[in-house]
N, C-alpha and C positions, 0 to 999 in steps of 0.2 A: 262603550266609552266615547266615539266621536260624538253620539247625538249626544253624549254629557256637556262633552268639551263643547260642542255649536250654542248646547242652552246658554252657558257660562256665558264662553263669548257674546251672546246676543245681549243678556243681562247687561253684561260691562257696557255693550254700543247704547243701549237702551236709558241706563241710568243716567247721564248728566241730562238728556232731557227733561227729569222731576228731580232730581238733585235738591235744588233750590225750593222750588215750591212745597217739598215734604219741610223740611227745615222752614219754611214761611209757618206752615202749616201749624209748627207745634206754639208759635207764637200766635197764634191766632184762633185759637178754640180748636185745635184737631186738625186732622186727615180727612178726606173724602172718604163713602164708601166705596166710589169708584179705585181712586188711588192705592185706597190698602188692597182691593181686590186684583188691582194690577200689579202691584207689588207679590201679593200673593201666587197672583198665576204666574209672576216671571219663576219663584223661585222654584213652585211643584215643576216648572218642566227641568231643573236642572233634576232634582228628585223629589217626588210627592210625597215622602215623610219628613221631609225636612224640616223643621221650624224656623222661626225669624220673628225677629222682634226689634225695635229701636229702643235708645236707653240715652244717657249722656255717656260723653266721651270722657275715657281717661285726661289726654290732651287738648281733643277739637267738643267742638261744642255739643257733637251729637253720633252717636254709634251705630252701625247696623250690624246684627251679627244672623249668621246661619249656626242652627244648633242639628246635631245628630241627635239629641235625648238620650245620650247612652249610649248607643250604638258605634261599636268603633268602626266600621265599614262607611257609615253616613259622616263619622267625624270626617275621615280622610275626603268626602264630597266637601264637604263643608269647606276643608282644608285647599281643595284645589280651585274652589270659587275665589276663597280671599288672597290667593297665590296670582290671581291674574286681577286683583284689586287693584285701585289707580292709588297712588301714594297719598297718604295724610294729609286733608286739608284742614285752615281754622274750622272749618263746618264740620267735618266729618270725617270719621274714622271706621275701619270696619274689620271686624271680628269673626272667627271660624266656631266659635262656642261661647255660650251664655258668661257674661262677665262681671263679676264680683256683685254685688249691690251695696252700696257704700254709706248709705244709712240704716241704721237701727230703731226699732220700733217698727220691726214687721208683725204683722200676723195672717198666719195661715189659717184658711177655713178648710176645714178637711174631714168631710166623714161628720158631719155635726159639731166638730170642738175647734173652738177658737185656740191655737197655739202661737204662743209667744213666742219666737223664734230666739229671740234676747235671754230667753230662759233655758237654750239648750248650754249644756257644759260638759267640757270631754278632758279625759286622762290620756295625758300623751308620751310615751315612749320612744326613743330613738332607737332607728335600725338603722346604722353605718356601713352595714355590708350595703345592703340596697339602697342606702341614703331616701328614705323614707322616713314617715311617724306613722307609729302604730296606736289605734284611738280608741278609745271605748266612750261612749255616747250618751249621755241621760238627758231626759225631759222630766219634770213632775207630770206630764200628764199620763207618762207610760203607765201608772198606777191604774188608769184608770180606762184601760185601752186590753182586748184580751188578744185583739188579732195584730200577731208580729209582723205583719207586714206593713201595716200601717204604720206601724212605730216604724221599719226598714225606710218608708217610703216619710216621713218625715224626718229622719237624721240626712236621708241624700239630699232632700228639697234644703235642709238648713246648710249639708255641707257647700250646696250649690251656688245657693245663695250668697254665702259667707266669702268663699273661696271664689269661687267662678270654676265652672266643668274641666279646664283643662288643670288650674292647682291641684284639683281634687286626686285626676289621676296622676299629675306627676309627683305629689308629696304625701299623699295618704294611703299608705301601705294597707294594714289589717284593721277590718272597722269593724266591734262588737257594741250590739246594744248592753247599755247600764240601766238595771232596773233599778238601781236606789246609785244617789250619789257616789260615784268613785271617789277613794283617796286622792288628795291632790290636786281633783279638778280645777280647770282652767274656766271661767267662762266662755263664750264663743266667740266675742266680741276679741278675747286675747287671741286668737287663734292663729290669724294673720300676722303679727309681731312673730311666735315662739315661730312659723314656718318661714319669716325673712329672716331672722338670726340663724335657720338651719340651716336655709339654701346659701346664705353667703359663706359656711364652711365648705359647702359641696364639691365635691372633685368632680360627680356626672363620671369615674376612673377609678372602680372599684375590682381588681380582679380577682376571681379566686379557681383554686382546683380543686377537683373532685377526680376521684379514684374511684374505677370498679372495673367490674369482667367483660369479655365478649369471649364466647366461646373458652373460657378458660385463660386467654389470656387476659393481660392488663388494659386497660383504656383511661386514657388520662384526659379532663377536659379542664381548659381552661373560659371562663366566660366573665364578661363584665359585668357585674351584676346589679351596677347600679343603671345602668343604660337605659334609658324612657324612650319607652315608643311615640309617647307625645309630646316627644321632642322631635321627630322623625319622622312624620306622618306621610310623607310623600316616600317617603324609600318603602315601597309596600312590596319588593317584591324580593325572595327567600332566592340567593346565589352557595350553592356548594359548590369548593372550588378542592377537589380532592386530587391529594400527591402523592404519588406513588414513592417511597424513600425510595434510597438507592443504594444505600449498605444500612439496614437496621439492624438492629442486633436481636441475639437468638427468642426476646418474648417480642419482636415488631417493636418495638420502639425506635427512638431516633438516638443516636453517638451525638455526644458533646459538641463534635466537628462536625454534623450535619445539621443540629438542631443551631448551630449558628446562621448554618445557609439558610435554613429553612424562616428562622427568625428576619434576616434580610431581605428573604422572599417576602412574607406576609408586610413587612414597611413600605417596602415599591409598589404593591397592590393598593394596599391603605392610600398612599399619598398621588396615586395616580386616580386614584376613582374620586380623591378631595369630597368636597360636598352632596358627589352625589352617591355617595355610599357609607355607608358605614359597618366597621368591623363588630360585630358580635363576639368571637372565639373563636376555639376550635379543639376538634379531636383528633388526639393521637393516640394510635394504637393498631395489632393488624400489620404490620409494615406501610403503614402510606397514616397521613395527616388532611385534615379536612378543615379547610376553612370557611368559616360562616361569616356573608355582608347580607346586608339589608342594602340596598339600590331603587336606584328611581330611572325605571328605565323607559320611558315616554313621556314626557311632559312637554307643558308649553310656557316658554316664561312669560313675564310680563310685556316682553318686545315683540311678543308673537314668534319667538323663533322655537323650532324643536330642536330638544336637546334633549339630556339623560344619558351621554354616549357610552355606558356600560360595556354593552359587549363590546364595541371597537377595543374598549381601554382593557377588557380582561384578553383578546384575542393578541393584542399588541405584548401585554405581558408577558402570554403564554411563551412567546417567541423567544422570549430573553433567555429562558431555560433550558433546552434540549435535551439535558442529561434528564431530563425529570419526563416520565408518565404523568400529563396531569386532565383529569376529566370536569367540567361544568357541569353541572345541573342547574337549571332556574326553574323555580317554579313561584305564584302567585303565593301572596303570604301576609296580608294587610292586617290580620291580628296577633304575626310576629307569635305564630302560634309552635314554630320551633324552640321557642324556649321552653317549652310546658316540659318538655324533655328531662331538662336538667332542674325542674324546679321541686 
């Protein structure tokens, strides 16, 4: 992690020296191959599978972004490059994941076959628990295609395309290929409209319970289930914060009058940790409740100062409580792979 953080940093120191001249550059027939190859080897030493590429900017004239390709472990690299980014200028702007591409009339060469991307069209259903769309996918060219991966690997490059890598994962729930036209389909083109009408209803505050056993008894979880991890990229690290009750009643649950206290506990946790945590849920059952944050507990802001003070703010908490048994665990967790639990 330091030699990640020293590449970053050195990128950041390194970059207003070509700043300018890359942006001359696209006005003027190109980049060097020296330039792109410096550009290049700055960003393999932050990580060597990373990608990067320039593009125009939503607001400033021109983009740079770091891509993971998929990889959530490399997003979150990606993520902590553009975290120590210099603020938006008319020039430039810079991006943790590949960003939208805003005209139509692409086509992919791929495997032999020229695809239209303007020709993909997808059926979209709403999931409100997860606040998600669920899509199903056709091309005309799938007819003529026998190996489904190619078809997999052309619906991601169009959804990538279309959307940019991080809509992809935070609005597109379950993705099936359509071998002949679905009912209803959408063109791709409409895809971006039906997912900004979504996300303007979105709460991102969807909770629900689940019920089942642990050793014969009852176990209750509550989880938010709309919560995106790529909204959240920096809080990569997995906080169990378990409570021992103090009068449960005869199956381990919690009384009325302590699932109040308990519920007040879990708000001063929440609102003490602010931005650098975020609540998950939790289980109750067993006599004691366990609750799950996502945390960011080492990082550097953009002023250079370290921060992420997690354990002070959980250790400070603990204090307030006395009457209560309560144990931490942390453990590393960047693809928030404790959910897989309850899923």
């Amino acid at each position: 992690m330091s030699d990640q953080r020293a590449a970053i940093e050195a990128f950041w120191a390194w970059w207003p020296s070509v700043a300018e001249t890359i942006a001359q550059g696209f006005g003027s027939g190109g980049l060097s191959a020296e330039l792109v190859e410096a550009v290049g080897a700055r960003v393999h030493d932050i990580h060597p599978k990373l990608d990067w590429e320039f593009g125009p900017g939503r607001k400033s004239q021109h983009h740079l972004c770091l891509s993971g390709k998929g990889d959530p472990t490399l997003r979150i690299v990606a993520e902590r490059w553009a975290h120590r980014a210099p603020k938006p200028t008319a020039t430039w702007e810079f991006h943790a994941s590949r960003q939208p591409h805003a005209n139509g009339g692409l086509v992919l060469e791929i495997a032999g076959h020229k695809v239209a991307l303007d020709e993909l069209v997808a059926h979209v259903e709403e999931d409100d628990t997860r606040e998600k769309l669920d899509v199903k996918v056709h091309h005309p060219v799938f007819s003529a295609l026998e190996d489904r991966n190619l078809k997999v690997q052309i619906m991601f490059i169009g959804l990538d395309t279309l959307l940019g890598e991080d809509d992809v994962e935070r609005w597109i729930g379950a993705l099936e290929l359509a071998e002949t036209p679905p009912p209803d389909a959408l063109p791709f083109a409409a895809l971006p409209g039906r997912i900004a009408s979504f996300a303007a209803k979105a709460t991102r505050d969807k909770w629900i319970i689940l019920k089942g056993e642990r050793d014969g008894k009852p176990l209750f979880v509550t989880i938010n289930a709309a919560l995106k991890r790529v909204n959240h990229l920096l809080l990569d690290t997995h906080v169990a914060v378990t409570v021992t009750l103090a009068s449960p009643t005869k199956d381990g649950l919690t009384t009325k009058e302590e699932a109040e206290v308990l519920g007040a506990m879990d708000d001063a946790l929440a609102a003490a940790l602010g931005d650098g945590g975020v609540y998950i849920g939790r289980e109750t059952g067993m006599g004691k409740r366990v609750l799950h944050y996502h945390v960011m507990t080492r990082f550097v802001t953009p002023e250079g100062v370290e921060g992420g003070p997690s354990a002070s703010v959980l250790a400070r908490w603990r204090t307030q409580y006395p009457r209560y048994e309560i144990d931490v665990a942390v453990a590393p967790d960047p693809m928030w792979e404790v959910l897989d639990r309850w899923r």
